[in-house]
N, CA, C and O atoms as a Tripos MOL2 file, in Angstrom:
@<TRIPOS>MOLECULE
protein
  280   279    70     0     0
PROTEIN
NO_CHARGES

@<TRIPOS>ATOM
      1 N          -6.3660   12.7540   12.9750 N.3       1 UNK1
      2 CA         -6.2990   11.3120   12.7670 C.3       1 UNK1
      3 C          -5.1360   11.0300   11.8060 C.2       1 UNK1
      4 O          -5.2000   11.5350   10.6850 O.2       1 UNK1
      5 N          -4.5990   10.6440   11.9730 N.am      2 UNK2
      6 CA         -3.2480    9.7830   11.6340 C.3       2 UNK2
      7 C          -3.6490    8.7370   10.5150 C.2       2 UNK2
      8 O          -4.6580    8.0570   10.7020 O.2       2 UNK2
      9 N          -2.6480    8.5240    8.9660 N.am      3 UNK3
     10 CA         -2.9050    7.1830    7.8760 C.3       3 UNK3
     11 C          -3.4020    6.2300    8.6520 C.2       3 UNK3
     12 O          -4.5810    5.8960    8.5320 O.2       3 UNK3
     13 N          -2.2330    5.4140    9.9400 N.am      4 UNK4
     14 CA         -2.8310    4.4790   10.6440 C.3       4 UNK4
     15 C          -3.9430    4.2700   11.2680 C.2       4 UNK4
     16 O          -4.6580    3.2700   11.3280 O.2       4 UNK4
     17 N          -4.0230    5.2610   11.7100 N.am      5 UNK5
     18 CA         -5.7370    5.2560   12.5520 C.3       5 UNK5
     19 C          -6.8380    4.9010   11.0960 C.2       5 UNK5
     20 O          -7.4630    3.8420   11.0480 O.2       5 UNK5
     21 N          -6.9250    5.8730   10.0750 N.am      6 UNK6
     22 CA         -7.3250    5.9440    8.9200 C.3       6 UNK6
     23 C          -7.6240    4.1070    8.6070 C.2       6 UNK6
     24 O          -8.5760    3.3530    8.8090 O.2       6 UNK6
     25 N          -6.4780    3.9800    8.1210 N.am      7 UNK7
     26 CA         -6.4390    2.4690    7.9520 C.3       7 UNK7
     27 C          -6.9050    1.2680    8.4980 C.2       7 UNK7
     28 O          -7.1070    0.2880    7.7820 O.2       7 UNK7
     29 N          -7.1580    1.2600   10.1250 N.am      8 UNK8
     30 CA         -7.5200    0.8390   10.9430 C.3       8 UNK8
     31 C          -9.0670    0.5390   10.7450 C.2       8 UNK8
     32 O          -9.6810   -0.5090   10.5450 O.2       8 UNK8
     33 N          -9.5050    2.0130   10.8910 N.am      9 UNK9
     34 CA        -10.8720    2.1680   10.9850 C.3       9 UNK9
     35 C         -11.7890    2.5710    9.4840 C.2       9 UNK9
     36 O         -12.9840    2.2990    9.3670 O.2       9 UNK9
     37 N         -11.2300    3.0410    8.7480 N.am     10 UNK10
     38 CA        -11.7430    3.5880    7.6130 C.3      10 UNK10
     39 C         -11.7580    2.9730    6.4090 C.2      10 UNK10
     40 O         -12.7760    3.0020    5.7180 O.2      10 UNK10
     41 N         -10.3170    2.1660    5.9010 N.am     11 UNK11
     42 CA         -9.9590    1.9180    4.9210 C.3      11 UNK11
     43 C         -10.1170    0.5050    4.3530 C.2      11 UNK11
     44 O          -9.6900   -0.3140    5.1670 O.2      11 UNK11
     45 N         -10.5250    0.0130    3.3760 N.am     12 UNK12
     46 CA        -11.0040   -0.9480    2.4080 C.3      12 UNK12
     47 C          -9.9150   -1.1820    1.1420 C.2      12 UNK12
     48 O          -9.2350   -0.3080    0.6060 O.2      12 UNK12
     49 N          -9.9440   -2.3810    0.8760 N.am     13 UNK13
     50 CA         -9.2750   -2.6710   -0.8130 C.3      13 UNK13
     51 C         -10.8980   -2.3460   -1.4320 C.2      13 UNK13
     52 O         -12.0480   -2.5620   -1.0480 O.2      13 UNK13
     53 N         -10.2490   -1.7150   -2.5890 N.am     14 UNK14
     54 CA        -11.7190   -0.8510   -3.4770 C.3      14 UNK14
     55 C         -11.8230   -2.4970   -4.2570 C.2      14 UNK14
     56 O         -12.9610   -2.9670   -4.2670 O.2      14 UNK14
     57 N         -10.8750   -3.2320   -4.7950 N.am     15 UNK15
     58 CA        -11.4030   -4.3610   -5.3950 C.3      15 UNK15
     59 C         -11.9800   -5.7230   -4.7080 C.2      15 UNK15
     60 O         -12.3560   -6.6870   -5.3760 O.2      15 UNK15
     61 N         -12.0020   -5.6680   -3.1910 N.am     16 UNK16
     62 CA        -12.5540   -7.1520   -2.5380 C.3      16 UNK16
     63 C         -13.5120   -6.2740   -1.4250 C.2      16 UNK16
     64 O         -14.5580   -6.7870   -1.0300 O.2      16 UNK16
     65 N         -13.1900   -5.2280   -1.0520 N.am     17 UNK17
     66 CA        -13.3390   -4.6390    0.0300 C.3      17 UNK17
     67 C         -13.4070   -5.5120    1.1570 C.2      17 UNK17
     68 O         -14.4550   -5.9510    1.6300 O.2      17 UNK17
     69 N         -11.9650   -5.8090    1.6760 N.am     18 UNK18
     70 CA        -11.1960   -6.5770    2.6070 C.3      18 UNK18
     71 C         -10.8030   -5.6410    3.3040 C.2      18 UNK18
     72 O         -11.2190   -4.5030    3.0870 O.2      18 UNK18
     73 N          -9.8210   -5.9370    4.4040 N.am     19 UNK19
     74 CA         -8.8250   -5.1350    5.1370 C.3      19 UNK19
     75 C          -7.9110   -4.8970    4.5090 C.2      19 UNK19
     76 O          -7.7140   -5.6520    3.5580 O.2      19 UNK19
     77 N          -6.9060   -3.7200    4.7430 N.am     20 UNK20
     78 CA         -6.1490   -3.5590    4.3230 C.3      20 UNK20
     79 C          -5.0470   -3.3610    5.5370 C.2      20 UNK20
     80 O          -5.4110   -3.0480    6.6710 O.2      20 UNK20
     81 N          -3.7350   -3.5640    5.2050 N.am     21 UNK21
     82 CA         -2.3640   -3.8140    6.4190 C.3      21 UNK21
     83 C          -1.2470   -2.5590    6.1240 C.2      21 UNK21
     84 O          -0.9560   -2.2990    4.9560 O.2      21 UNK21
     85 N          -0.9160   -2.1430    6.7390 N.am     22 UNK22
     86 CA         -0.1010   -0.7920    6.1250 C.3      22 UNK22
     87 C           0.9780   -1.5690    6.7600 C.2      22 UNK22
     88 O           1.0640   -2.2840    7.7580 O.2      22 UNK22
     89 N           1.8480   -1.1350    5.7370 N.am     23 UNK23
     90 CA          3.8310   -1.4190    5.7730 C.3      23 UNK23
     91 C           4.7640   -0.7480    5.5460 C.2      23 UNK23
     92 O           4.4450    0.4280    5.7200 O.2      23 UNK23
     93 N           5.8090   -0.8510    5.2330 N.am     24 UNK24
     94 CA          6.5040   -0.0910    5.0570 C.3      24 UNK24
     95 C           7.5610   -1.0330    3.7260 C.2      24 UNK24
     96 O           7.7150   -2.2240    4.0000 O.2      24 UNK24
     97 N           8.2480   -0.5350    2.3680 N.am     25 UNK25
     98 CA          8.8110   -1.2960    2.0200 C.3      25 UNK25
     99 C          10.2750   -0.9110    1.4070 C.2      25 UNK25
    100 O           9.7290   -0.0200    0.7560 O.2      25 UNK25
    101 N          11.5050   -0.7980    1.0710 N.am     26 UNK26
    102 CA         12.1560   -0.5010    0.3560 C.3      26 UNK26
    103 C          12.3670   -0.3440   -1.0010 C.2      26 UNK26
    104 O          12.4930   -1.4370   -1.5520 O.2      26 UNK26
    105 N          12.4690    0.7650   -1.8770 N.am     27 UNK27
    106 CA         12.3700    0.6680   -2.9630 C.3      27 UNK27
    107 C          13.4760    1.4250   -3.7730 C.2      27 UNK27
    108 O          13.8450    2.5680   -3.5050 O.2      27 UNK27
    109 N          13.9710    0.6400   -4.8160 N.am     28 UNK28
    110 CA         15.5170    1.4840   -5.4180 C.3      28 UNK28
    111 C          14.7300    2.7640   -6.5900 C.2      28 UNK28
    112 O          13.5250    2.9510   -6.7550 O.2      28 UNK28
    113 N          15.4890    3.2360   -7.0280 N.am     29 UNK29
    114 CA         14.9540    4.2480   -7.9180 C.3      29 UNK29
    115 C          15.7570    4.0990   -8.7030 C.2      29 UNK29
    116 O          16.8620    3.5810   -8.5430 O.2      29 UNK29
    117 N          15.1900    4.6430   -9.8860 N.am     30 UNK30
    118 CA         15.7810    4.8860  -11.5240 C.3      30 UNK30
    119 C          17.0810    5.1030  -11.3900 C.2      30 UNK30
    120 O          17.8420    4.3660  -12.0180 O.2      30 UNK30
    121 N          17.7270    6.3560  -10.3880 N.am     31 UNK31
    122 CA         19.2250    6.3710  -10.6580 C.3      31 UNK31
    123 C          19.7060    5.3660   -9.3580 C.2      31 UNK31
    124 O          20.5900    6.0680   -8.8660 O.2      31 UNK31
    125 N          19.6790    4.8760   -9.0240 N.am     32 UNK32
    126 CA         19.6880    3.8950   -7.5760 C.3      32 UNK32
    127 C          19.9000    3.8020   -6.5460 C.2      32 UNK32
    128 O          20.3980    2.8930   -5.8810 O.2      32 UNK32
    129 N          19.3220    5.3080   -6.1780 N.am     33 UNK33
    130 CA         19.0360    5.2360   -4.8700 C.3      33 UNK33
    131 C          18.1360    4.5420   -3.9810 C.2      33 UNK33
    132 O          17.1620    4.0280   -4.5330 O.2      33 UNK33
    133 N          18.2420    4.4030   -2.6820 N.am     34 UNK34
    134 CA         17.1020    3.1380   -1.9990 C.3      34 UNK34
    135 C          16.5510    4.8690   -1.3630 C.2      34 UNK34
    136 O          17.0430    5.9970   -1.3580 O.2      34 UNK34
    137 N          15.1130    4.1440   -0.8270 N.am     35 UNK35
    138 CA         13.9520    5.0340   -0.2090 C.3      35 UNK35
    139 C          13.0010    4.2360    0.4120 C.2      35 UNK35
    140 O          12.3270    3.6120   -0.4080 O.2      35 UNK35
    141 N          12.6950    4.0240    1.6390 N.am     36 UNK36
    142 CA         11.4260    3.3250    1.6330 C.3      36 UNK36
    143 C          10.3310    4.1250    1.5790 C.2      36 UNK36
    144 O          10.4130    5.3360    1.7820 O.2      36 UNK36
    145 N           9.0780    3.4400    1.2670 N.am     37 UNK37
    146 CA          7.7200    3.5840    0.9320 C.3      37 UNK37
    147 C           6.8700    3.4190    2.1130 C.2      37 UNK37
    148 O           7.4370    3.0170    3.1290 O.2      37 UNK37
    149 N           5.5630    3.6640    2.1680 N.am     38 UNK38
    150 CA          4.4330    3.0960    2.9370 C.3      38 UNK38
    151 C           3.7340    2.8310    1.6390 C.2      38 UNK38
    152 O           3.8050    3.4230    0.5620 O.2      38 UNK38
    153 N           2.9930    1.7170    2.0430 N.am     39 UNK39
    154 CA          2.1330    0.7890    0.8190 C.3      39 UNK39
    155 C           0.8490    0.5110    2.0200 C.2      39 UNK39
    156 O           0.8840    0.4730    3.2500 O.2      39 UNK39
    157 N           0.1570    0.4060    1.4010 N.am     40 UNK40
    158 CA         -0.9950   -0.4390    1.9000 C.3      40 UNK40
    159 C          -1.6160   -1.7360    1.2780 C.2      40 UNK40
    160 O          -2.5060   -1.6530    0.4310 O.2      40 UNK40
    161 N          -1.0380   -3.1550    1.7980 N.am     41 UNK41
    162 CA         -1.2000   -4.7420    1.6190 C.3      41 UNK41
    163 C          -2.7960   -4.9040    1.7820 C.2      41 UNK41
    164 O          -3.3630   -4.4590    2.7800 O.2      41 UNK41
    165 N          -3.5980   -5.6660    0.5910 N.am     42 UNK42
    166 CA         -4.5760   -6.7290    0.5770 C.3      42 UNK42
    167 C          -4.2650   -8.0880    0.6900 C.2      42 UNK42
    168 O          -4.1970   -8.6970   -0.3780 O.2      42 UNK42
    169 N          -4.0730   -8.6750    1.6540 N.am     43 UNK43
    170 CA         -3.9820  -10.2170    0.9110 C.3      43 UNK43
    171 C          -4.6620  -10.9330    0.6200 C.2      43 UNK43
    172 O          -4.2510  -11.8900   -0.0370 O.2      43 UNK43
    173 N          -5.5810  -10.8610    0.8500 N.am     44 UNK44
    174 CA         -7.3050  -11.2210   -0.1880 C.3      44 UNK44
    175 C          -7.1700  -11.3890   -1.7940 C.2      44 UNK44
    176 O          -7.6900  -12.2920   -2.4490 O.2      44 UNK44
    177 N          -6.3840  -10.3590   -2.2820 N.am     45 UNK45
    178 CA         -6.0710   -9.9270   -3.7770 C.3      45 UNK45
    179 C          -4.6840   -9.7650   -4.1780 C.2      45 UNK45
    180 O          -4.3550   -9.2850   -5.2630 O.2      45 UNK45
    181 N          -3.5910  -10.3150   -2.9720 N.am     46 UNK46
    182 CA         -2.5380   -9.7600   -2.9520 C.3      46 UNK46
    183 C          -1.5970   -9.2250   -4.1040 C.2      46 UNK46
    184 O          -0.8040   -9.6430   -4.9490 O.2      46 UNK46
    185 N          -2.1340   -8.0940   -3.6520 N.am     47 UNK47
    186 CA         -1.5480   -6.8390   -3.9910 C.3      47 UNK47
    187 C          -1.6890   -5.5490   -2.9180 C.2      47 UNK47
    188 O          -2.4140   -5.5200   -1.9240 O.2      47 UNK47
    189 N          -0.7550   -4.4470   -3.4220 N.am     48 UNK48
    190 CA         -0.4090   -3.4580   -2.5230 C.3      48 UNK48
    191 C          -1.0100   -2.2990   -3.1170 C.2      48 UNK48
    192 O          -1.5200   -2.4450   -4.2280 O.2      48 UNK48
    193 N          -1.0480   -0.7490   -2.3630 N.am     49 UNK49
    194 CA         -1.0310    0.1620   -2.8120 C.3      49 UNK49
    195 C          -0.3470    1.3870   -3.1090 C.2      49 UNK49
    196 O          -1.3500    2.0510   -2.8440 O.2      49 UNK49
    197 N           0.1850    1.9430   -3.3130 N.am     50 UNK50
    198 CA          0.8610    3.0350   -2.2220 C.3      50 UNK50
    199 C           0.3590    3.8270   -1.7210 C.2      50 UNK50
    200 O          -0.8700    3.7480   -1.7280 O.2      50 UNK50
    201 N           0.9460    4.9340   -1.0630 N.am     51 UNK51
    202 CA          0.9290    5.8900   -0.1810 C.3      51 UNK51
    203 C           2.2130    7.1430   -0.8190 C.2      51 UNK51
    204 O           3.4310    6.9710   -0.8450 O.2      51 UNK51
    205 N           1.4780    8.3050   -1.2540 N.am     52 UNK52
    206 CA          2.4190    8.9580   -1.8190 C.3      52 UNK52
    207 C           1.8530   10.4380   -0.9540 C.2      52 UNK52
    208 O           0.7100   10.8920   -1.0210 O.2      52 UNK52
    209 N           2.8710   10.9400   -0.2420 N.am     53 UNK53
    210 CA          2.2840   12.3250    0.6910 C.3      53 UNK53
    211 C           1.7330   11.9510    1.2980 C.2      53 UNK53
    212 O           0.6680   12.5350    1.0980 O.2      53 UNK53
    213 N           1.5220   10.9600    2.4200 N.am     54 UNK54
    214 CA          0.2230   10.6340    3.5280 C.3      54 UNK54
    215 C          -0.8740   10.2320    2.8740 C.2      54 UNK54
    216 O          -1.8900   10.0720    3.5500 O.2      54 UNK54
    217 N          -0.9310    9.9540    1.2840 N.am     55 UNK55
    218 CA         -2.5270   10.2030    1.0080 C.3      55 UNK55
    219 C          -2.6360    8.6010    0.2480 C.2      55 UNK55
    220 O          -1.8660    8.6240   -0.7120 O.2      55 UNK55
    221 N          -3.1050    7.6700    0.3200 N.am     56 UNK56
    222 CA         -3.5570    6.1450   -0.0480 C.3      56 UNK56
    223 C          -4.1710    6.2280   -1.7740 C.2      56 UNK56
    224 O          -5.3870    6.3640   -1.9040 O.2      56 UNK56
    225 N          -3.5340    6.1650   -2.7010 N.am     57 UNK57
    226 CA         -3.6380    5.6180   -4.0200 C.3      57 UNK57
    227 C          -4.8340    4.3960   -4.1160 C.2      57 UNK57
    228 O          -4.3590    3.6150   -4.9400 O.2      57 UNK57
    229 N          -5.4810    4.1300   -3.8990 N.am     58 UNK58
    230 CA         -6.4940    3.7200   -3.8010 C.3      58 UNK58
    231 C          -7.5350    2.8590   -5.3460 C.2      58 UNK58
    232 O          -8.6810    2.4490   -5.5280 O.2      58 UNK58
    233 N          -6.3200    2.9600   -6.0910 N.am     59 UNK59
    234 CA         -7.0050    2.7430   -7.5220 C.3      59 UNK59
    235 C          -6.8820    1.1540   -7.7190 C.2      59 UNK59
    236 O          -6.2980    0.5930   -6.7910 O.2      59 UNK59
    237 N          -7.3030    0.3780   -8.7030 N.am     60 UNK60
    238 CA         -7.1430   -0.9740   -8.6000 C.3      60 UNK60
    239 C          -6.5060   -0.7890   -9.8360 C.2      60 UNK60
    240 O          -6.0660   -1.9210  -10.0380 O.2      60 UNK60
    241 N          -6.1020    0.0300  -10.9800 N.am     61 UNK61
    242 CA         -5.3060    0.1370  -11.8580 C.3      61 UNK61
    243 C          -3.5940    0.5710  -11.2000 C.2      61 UNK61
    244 O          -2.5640    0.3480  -11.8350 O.2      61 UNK61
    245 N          -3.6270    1.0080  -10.2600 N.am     62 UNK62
    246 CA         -2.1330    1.3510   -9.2950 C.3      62 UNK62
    247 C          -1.7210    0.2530   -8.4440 C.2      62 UNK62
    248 O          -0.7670    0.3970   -7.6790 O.2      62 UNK62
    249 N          -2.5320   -1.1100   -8.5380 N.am     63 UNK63
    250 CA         -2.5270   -1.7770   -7.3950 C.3      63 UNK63
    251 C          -1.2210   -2.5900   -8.1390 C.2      63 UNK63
    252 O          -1.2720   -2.8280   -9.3450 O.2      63 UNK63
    253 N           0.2770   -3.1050   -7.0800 N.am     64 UNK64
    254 CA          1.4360   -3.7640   -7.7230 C.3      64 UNK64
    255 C           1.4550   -4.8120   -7.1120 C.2      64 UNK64
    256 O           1.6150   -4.6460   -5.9020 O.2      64 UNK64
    257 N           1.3000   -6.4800   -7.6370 N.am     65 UNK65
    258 CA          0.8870   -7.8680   -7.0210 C.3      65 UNK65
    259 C           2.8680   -7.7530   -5.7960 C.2      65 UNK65
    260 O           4.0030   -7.2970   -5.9330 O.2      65 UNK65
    261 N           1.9810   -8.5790   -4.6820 N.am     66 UNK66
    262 CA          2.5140   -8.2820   -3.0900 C.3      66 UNK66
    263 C           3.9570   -9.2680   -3.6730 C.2      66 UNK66
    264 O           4.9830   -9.1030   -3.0140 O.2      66 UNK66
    265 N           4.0240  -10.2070   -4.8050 N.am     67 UNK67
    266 CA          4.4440  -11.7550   -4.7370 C.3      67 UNK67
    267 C           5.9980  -10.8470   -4.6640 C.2      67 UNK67
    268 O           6.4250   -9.8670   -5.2740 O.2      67 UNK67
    269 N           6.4190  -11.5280   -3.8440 N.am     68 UNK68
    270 CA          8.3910  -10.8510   -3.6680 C.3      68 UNK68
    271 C           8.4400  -10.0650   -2.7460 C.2      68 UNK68
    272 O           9.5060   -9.4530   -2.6780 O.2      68 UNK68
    273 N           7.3310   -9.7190   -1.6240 N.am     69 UNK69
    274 CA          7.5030   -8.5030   -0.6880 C.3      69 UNK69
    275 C           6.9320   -8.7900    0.5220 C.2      69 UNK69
    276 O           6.8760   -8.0390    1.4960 O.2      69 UNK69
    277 N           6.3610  -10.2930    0.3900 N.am     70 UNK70
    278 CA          6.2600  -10.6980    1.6770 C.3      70 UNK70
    279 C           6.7590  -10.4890    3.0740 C.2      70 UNK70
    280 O           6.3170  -11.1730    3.9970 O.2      70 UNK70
@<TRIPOS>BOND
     1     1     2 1
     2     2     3 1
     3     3     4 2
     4     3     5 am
     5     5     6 1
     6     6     7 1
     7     7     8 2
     8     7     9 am
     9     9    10 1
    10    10    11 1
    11    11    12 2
    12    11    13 am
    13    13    14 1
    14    14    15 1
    15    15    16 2
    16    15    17 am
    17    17    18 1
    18    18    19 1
    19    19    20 2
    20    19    21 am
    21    21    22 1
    22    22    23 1
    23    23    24 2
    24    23    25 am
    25    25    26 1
    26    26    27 1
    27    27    28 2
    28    27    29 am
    29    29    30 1
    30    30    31 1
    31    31    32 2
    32    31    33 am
    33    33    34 1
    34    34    35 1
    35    35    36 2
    36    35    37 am
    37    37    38 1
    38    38    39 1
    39    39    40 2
    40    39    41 am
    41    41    42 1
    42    42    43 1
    43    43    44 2
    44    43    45 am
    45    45    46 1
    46    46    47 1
    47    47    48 2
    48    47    49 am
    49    49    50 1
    50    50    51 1
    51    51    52 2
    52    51    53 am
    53    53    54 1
    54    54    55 1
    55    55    56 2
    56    55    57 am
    57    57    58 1
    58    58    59 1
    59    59    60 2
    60    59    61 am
    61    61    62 1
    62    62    63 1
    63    63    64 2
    64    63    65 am
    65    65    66 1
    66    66    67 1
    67    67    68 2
    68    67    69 am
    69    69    70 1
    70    70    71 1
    71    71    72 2
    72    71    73 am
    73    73    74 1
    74    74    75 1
    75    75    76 2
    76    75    77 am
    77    77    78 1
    78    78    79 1
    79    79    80 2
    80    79    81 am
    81    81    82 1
    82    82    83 1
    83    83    84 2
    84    83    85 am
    85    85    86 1
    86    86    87 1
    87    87    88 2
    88    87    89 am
    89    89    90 1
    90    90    91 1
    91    91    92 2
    92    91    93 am
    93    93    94 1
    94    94    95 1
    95    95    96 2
    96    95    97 am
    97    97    98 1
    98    98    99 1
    99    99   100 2
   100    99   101 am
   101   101   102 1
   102   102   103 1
   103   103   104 2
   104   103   105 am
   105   105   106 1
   106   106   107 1
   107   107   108 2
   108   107   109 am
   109   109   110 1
   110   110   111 1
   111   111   112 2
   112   111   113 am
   113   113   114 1
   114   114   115 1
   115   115   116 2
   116   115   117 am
   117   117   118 1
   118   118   119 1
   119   119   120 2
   120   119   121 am
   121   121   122 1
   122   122   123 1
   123   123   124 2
   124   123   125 am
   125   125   126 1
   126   126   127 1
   127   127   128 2
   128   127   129 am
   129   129   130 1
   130   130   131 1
   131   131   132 2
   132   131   133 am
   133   133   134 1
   134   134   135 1
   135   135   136 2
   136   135   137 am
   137   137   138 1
   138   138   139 1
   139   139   140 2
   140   139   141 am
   141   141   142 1
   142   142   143 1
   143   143   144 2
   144   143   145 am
   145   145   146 1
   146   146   147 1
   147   147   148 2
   148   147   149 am
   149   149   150 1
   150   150   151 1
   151   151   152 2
   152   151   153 am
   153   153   154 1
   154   154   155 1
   155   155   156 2
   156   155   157 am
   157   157   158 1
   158   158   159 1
   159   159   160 2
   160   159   161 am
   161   161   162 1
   162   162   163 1
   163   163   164 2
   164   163   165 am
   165   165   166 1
   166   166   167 1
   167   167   168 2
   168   167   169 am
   169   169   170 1
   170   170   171 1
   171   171   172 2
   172   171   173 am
   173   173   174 1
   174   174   175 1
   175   175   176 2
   176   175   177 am
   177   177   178 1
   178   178   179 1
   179   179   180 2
   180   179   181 am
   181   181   182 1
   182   182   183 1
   183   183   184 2
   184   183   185 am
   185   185   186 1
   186   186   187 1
   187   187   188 2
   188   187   189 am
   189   189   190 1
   190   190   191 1
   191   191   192 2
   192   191   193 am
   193   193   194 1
   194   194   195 1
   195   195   196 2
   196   195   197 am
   197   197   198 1
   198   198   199 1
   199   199   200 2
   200   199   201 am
   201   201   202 1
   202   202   203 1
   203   203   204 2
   204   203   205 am
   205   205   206 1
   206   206   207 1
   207   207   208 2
   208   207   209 am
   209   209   210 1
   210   210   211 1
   211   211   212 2
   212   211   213 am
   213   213   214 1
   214   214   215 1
   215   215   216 2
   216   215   217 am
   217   217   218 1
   218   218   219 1
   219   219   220 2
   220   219   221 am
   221   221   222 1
   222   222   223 1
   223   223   224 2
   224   223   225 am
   225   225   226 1
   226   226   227 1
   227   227   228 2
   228   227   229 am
   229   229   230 1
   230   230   231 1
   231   231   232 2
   232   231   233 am
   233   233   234 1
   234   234   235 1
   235   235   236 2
   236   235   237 am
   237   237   238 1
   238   238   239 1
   239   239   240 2
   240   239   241 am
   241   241   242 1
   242   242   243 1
   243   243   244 2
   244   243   245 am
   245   245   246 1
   246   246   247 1
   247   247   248 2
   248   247   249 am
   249   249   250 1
   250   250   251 1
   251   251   252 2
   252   251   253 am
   253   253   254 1
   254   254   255 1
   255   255   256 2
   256   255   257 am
   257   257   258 1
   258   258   259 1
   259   259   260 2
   260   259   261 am
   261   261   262 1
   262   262   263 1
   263   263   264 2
   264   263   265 am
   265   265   266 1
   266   266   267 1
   267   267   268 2
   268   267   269 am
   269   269   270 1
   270   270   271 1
   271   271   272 2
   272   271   273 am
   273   273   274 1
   274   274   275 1
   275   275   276 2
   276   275   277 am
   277   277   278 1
   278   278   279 1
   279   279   280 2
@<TRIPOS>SUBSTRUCTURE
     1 UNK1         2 RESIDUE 1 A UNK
     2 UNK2         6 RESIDUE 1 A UNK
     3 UNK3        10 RESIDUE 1 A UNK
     4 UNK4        14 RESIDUE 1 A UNK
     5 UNK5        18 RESIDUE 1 A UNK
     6 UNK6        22 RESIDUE 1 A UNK
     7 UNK7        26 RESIDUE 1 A UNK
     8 UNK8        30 RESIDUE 1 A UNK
     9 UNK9        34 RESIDUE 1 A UNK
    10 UNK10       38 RESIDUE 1 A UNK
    11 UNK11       42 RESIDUE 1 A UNK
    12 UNK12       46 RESIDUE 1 A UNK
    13 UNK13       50 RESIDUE 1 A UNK
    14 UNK14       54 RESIDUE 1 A UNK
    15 UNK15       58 RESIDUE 1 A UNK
    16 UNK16       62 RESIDUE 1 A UNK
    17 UNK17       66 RESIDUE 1 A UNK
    18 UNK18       70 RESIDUE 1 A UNK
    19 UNK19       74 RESIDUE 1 A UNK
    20 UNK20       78 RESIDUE 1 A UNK
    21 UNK21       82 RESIDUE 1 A UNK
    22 UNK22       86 RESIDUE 1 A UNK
    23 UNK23       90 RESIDUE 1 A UNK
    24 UNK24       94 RESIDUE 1 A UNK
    25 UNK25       98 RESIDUE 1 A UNK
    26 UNK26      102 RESIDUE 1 A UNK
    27 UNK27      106 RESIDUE 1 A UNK
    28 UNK28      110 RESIDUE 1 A UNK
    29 UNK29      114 RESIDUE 1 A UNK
    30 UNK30      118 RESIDUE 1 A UNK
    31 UNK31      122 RESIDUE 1 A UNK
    32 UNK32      126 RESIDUE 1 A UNK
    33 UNK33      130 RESIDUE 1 A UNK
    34 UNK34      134 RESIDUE 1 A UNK
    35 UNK35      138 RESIDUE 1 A UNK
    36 UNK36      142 RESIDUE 1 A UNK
    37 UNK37      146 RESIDUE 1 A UNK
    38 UNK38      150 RESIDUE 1 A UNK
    39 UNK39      154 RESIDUE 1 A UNK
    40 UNK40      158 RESIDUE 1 A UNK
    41 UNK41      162 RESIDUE 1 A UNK
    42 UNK42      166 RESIDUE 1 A UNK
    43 UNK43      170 RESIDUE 1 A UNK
    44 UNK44      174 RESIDUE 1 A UNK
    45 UNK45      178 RESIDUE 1 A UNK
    46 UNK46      182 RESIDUE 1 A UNK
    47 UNK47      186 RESIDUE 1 A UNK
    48 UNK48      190 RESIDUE 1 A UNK
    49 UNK49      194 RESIDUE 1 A UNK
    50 UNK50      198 RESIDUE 1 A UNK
    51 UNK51      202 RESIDUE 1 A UNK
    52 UNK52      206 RESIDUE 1 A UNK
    53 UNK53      210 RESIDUE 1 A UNK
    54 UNK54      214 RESIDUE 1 A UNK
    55 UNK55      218 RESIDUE 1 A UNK
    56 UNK56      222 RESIDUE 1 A UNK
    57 UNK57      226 RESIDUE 1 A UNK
    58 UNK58      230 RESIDUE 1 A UNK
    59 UNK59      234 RESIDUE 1 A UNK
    60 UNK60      238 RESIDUE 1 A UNK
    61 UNK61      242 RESIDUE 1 A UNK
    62 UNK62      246 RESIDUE 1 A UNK
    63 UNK63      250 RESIDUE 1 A UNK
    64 UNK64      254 RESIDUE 1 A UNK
    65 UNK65      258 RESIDUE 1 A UNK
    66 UNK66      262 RESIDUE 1 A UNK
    67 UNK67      266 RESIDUE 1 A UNK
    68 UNK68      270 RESIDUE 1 A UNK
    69 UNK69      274 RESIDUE 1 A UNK
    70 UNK70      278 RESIDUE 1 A UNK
């Protein structure tokens, strides 16, 4: 089973327990390079999560508000 499938069928925001939307986003780094991300979107609570190694961060202390990434 695949994140997406995961996400689909499995996965919850731990703080509304809503759906959650998987994306994809661009992000610069410290020395400034660009990289994109997979995040996983609440918009119930909007905010995101990430995804670091295939594996969903899932914490509501990791969660970064969505506002600018619409």
């Amino acid at each position: 089973m695949n994140i997406k499938e995961m996400v689909d069928e499995f996965l919850v925001c731990p703080k509304c327990k809503g759906k959650l939307e998987m994306s994809v986003i661009n992000e610069t780094t410290a020395e400034g390079s660009c990289h994109e991300s997979s995040i996983l979107i609440c918009r119930n609570c909007r905010v995101y999560y990430p995804i670091e190694d295939d594996i969903p961060v899932l914490l509501i202390d990791e969660a970064k508000t969505i506002d600018g990434i619409d």
